[in-house]
C-alpha positions in Angstrom: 81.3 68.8 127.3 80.5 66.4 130.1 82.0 62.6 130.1 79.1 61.1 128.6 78.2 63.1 125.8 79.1 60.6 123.3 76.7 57.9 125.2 73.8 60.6 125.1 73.9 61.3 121.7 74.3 57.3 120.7 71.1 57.0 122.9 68.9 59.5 121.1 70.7 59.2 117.9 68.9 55.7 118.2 65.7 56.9 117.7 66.2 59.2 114.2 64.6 57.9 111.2 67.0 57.3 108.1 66.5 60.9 107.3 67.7 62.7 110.8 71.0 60.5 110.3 71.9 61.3 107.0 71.2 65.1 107.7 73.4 65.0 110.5 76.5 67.2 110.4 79.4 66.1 111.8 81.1 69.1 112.7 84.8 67.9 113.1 85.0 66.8 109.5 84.3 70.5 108.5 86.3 72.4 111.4 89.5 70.9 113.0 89.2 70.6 116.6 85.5 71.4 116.8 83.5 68.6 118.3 79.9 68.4 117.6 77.1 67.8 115.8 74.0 69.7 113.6 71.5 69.4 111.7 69.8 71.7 108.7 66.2 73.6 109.2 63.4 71.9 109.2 65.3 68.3 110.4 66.5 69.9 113.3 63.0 70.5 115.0 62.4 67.1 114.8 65.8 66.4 116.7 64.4 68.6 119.2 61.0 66.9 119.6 63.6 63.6 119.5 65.4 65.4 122.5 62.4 66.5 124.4 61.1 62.9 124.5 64.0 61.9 125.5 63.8 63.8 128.4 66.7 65.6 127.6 67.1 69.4 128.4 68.2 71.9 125.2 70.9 73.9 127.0 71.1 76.2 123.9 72.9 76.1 120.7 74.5 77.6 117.7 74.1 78.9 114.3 76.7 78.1 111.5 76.7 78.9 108.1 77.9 77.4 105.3 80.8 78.9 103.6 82.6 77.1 100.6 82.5 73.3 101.7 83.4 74.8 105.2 80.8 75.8 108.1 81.7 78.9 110.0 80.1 79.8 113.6 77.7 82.9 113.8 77.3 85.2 115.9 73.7 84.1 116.4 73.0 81.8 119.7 70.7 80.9 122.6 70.5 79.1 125.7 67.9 78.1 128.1 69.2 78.6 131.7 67.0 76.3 134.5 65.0 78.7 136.9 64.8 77.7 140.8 62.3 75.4 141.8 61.7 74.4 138.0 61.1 71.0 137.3 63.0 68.4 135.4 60.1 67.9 133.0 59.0 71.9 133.3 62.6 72.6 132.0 62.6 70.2 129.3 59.2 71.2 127.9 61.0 75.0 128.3 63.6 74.3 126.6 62.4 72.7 123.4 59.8 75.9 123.2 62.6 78.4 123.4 64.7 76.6 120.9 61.8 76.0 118.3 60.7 79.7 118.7 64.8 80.8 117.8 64.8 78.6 115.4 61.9 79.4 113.4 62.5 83.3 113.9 65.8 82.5 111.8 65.7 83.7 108.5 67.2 82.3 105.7 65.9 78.2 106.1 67.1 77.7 102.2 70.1 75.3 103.7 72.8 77.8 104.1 72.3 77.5 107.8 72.6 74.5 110.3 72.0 74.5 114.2 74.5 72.8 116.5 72.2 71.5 119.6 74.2 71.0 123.2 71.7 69.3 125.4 71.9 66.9 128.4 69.9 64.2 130.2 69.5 64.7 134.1 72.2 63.2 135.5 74.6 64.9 133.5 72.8 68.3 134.1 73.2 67.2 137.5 76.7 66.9 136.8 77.4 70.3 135.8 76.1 71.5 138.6 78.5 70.7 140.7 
């Protein structure tokens, strides 16, 4: 995680409804030492259209399910790698489409699953570059 990340999700986290906060899983109050957050099919595609107008970049994610009151990871991921020459706005409209497309191929949407988004604005993609 890139120094920042807290200041990028308080931006976006701005602009959820009611409903996008209080569906928000706050994954270190499940699993010691994890840092993160998720959200529940169908109120994580509208963090990602939240993301993509933003302007932010999807880098990929993770699938956890519930277990007990615990979350465990899967072994089910996905990331969206920038291509050369692509640009900043050609990879954020990328990356939302790959990670709506992996999420709705995802079976069981019953609640049993949630999605843990990493994502970054420019600067700190530019950041990680480095």
């Amino acid at each position: 995680m890139y120094e920042g990340h807290d200041d990028a999700m308080t931006r976006l986290a701005g602009s959820f409804t009611g409903h996008l906060l209080a569906a928000t899983v706050k994954l270190w109050e499940y699993m010691p030492h994890t840092y993160g957050y998720a959200w529940p099919y169908p109120q994580v595609l509208e963090v990602l259209k939240q993301i993509k107008e933003n302007n932010y970049v999807v880098l990929g994610g993770d699938v956890l399910q519930k277990r007990g009151t615990s979350f465990e990871y899967e072994s089910s991921n996905w990331y969206v790698k920038s291509r050369p020459m692509e640009s900043w706005g050609d990879y954020v409209a990328r990356s939302y489409e790959e990670s709506v497309t992996y999420i709705n191929k995802f079976p069981d949407k019953d609640g049993a699953f949630i999605f843990a988004l990493v994502f970054v604005d420019e600067s700190g993609f530019r950041c990680l570059q480095k």
